[in-house]
C-alpha positions as CSV (number, residue, x, y, z in Angstrom):
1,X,-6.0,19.0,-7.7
2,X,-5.9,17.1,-4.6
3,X,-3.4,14.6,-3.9
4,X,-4.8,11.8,-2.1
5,X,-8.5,10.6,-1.3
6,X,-8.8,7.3,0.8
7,X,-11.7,5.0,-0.3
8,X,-13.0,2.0,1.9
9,X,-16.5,0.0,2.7
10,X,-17.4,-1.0,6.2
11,X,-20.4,-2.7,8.0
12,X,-20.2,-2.6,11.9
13,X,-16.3,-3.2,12.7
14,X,-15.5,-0.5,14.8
15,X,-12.4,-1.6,15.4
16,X,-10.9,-1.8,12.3
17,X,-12.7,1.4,11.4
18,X,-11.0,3.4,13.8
19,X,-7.5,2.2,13.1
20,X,-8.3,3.2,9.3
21,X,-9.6,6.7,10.6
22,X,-6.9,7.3,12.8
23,X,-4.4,6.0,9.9
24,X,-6.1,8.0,7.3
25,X,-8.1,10.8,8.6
26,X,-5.0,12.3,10.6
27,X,-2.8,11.9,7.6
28,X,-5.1,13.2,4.6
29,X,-7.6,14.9,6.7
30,X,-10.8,13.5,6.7
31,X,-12.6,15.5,4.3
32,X,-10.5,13.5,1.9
33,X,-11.7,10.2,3.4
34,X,-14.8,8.4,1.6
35,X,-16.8,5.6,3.8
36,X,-19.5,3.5,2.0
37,X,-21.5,3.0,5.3
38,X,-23.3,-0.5,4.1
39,X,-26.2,-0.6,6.5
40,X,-26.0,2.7,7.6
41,X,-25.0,1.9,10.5
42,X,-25.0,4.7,13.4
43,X,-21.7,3.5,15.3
44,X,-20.1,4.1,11.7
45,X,-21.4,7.2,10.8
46,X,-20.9,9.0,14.4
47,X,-16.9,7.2,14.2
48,X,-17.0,8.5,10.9
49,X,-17.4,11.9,11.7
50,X,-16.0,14.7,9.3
51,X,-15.6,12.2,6.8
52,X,-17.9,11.8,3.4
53,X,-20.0,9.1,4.7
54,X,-22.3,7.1,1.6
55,X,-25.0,5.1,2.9
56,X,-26.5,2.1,1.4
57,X,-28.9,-0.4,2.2
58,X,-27.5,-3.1,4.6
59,X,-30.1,-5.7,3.2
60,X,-28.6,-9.5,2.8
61,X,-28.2,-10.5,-0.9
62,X,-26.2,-12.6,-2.6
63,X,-23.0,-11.4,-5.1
64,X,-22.4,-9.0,-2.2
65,X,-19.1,-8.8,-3.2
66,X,-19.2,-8.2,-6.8
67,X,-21.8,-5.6,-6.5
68,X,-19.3,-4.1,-3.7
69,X,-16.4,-4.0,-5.9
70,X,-18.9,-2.5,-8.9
71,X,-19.4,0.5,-6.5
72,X,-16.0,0.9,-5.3
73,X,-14.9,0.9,-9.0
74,X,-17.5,3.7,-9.9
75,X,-16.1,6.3,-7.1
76,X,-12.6,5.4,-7.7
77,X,-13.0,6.3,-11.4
78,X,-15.1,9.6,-10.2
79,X,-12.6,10.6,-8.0
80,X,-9.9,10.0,-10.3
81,X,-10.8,13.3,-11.8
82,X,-10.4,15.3,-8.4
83,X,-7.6,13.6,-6.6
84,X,-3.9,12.7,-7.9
85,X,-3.9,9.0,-6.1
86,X,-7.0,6.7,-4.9
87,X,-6.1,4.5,-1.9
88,X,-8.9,2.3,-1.8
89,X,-9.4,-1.2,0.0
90,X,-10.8,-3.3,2.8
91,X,-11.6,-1.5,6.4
92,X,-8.5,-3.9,7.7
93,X,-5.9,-2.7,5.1
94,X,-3.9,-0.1,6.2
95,X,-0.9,1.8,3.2
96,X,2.2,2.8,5.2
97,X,5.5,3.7,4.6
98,X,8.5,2.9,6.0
99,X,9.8,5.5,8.6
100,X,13.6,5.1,7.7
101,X,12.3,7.2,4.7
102,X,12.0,10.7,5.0
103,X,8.2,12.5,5.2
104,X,5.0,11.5,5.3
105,X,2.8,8.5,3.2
106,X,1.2,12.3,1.6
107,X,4.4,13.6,1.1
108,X,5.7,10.5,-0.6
109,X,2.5,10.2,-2.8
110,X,2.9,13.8,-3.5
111,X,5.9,13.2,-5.1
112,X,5.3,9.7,-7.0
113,X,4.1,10.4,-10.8
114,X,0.2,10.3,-11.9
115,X,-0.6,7.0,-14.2
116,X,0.6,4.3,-12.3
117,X,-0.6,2.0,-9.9
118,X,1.1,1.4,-6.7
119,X,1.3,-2.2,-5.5
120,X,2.7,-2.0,-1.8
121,X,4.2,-5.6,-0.5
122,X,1.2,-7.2,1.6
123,X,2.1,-8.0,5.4
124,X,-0.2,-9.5,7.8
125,X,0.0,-8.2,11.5
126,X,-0.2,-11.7,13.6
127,X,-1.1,-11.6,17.0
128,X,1.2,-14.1,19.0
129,X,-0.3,-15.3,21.6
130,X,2.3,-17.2,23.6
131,X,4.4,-14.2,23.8
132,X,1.7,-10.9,23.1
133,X,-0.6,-10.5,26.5
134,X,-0.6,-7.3,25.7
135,X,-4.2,-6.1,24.9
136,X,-4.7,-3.4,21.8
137,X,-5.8,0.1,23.5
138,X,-5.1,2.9,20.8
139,X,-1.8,1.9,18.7
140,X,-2.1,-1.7,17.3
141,X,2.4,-1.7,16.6
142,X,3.7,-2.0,19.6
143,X,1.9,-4.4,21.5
144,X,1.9,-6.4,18.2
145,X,5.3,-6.8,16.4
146,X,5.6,-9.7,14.3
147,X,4.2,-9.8,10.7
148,X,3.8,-12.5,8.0
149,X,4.4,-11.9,4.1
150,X,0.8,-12.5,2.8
151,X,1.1,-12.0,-1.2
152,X,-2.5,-12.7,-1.4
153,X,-2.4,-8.6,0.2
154,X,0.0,-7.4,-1.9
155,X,-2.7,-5.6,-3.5
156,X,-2.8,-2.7,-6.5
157,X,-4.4,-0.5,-4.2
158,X,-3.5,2.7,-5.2
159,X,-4.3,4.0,-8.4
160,X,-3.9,7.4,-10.6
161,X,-4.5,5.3,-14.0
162,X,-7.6,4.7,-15.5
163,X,-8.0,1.2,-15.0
164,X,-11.0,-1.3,-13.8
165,X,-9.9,-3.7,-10.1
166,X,-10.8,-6.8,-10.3
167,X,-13.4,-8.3,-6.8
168,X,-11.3,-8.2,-3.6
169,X,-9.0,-5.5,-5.3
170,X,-6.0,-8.4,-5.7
171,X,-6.1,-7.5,-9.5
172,X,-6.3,-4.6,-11.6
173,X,-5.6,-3.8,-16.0
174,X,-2.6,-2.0,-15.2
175,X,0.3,-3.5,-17.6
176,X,3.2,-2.4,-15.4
177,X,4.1,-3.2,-11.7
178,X,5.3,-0.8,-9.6
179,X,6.0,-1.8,-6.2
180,X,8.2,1.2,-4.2
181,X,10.6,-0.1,-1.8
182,X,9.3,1.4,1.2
183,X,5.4,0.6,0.7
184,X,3.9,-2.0,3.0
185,X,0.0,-2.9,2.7
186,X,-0.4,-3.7,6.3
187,X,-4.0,-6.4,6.7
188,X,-4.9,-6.5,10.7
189,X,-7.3,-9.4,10.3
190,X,-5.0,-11.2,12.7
191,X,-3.9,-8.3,15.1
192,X,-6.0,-9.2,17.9
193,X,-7.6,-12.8,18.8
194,X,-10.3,-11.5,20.6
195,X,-11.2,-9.0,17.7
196,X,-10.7,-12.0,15.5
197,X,-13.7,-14.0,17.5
198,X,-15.8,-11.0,17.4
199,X,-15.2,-10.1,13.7
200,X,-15.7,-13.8,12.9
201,X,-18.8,-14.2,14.3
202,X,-20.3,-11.3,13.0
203,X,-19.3,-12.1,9.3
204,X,-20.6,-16.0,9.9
205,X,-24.0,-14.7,11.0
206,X,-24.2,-12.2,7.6
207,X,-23.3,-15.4,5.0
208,X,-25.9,-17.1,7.4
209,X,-28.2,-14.7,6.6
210,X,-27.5,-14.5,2.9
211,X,-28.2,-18.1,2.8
212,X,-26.0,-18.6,-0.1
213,X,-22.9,-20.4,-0.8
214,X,-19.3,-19.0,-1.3
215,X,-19.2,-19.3,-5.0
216,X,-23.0,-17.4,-4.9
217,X,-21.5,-14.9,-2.7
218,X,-19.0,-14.6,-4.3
219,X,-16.7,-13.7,-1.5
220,X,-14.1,-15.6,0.9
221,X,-14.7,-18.8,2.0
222,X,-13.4,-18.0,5.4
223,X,-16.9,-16.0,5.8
224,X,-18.9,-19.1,6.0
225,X,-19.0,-20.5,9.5
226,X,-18.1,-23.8,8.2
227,X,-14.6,-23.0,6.5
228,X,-13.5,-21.1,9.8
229,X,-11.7,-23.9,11.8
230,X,-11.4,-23.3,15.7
231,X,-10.0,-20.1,16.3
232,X,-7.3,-20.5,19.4
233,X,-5.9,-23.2,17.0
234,X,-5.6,-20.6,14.1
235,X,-3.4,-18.6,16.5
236,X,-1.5,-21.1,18.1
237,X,0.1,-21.7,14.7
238,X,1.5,-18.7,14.5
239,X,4.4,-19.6,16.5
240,X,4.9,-22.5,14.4
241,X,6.1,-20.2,11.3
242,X,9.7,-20.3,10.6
243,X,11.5,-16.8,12.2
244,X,13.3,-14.9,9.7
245,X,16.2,-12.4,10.7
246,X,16.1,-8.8,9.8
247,X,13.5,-7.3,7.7
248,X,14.5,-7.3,3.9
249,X,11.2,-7.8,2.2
250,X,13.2,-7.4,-1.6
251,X,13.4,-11.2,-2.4
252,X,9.1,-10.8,-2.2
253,X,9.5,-7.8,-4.5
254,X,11.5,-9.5,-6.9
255,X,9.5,-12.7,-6.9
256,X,6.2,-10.2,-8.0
257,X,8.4,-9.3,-10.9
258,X,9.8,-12.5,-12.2
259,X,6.0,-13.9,-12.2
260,X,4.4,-11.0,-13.5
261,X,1.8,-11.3,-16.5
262,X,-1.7,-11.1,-17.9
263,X,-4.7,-13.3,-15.9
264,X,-5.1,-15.0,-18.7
265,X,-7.3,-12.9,-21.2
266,X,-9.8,-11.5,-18.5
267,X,-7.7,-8.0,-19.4
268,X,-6.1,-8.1,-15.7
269,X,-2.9,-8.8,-14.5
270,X,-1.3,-10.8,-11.3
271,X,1.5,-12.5,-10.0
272,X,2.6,-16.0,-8.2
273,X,1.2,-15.5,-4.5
274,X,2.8,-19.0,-2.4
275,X,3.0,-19.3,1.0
276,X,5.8,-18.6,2.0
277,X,5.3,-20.1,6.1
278,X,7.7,-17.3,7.6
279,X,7.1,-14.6,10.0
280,X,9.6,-11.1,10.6
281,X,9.2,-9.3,14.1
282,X,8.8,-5.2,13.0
283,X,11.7,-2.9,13.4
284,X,11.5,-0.6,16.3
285,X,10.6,2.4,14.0
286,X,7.8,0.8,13.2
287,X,6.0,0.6,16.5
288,X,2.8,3.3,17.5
289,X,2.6,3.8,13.2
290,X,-0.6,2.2,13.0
């Protein structure tokens, strides 16, 4: 048995899409790399090379999300049967592990126990613009170094159990937490303003064809062109977050166990997710990772 497939969706987003293949792909290999090409899109499938590329109809409906998550569900529980450990999430979520620990994210996987799932600690990559002029070319650590905790990422997004994720993949059934030390989920939404302006506009024009509201699209509000907010703005409060020294992310950790329980009775389980307004700058070790 294999040890570890990587599952994602994508429409259009090139960028993120080729951080995730060079992420992935390079690591696993990308005949263990599965793409849900929604739209079948042809940038995707030619970036996408070498990869086991599913293509779907790109057609606006509404429940986009839900029906997503459905189908994400149904190959995670197929592949289940041939791979150890599904990584499976968003185009801009990116599993890594720490490099003061010894190997590889495969290596590591390789050696964690079947029947879990894995809840790395979620950390958005902010681009700060008053001091980043920097522009992304290949690596995206390096010219970008500071993060925020974002507990809304600190997703169960890697799975060897038998259990159903909940839409968005912030929730699955699994009854224990596991959160290793050294796992970071990594969310690039932020990494780059211009990418930002150009992801944005893309994803406004799709609810806007959709025509339907959030709740009928059951998907973020930050999709809808009205809920966006002005963009430089959005970045410019970056530098406003409080700097914290060092990078110890084990309070977070502890905090996801302390708050810990069932989501009421929908069979899932979660934990408190505040915002906690505080940014870290990455460890040199970290930069050219992703």
């Amino acid at each position: 048995m294999q040890t570890v497939a990587a599952v994602t969706m994508v429409r259009d987003d090139a960028f993120f899409l080729k951080a995730w293949l060079r992420h992935y792909g390079e690591m696993f290999g990308r005949e263990n790399c599965y793409i849900v090409n929604h739209g079948r899109g042809a940038e995707v499938a030619a970036l996408a090379e070498g990869c086991n590329i599913i293509g779907i109809p790109g057609d606006p409906h509404k429940n986009f999300d839900v029906k997503r998550w459905g189908l994400l569900n149904n190959i995670v529980g197929g592949l289940r049967r041939y791979y150890r450990h599904i990584i499976v999430g968003d185009v801009d979520e990116l599993v890594i592990l720490d490099p003061n620990t010894d190997g590889t994210l495969l290596e590591f996987l390789d050696a964690t126990p079947d029947g879990r799932v894995l809840t790395p600690v979620g950390l958005e990559i902010i681009h700060r613009i008053d001091v980043e002029n920097e522009p992304i070319s290949d690596r995206i650590v390096g010219p970008r170094r500071h993060v925020r905790p974002a507990p809304h990422y600190s997703k169960p997004c890697i799975v060897s159990a038998p259990v159903k994720i909940a839409r968005g993949g912030h929730f699955t059934q699994g009854s224990k937490l596991f959160t290793p030390d050294d796992l970071y989920l990594m969310h690039l939404k932020f990494c780059d303003f211009n990418t930002y302006v150009g992801v944005m506009d893309h994803r406004n024009q799709v609810t806007a064809d959709v025509q339907a509201t959030s709740k009928e699209a059951a998907i973020g509000r930050h999709w809808f062109a009205q809920a966006r907010g002005e963009d430089r703005a959005v970045f410019a409060a970056f530098a406003d977050l409080e700097m914290v020294d060092g990078f110890d992310m084990r309070p977070i950790r502890r905090k996801m166990h302390r708050t810990f329980k069932p989501r009421g009775d929908t069979g899932y389980y979660q934990f408190d997710r505040p915002d906690y307004g505080t940014q870290y700058l990455l460890p040199e070790r970290f930069v050219g990772l992703i």
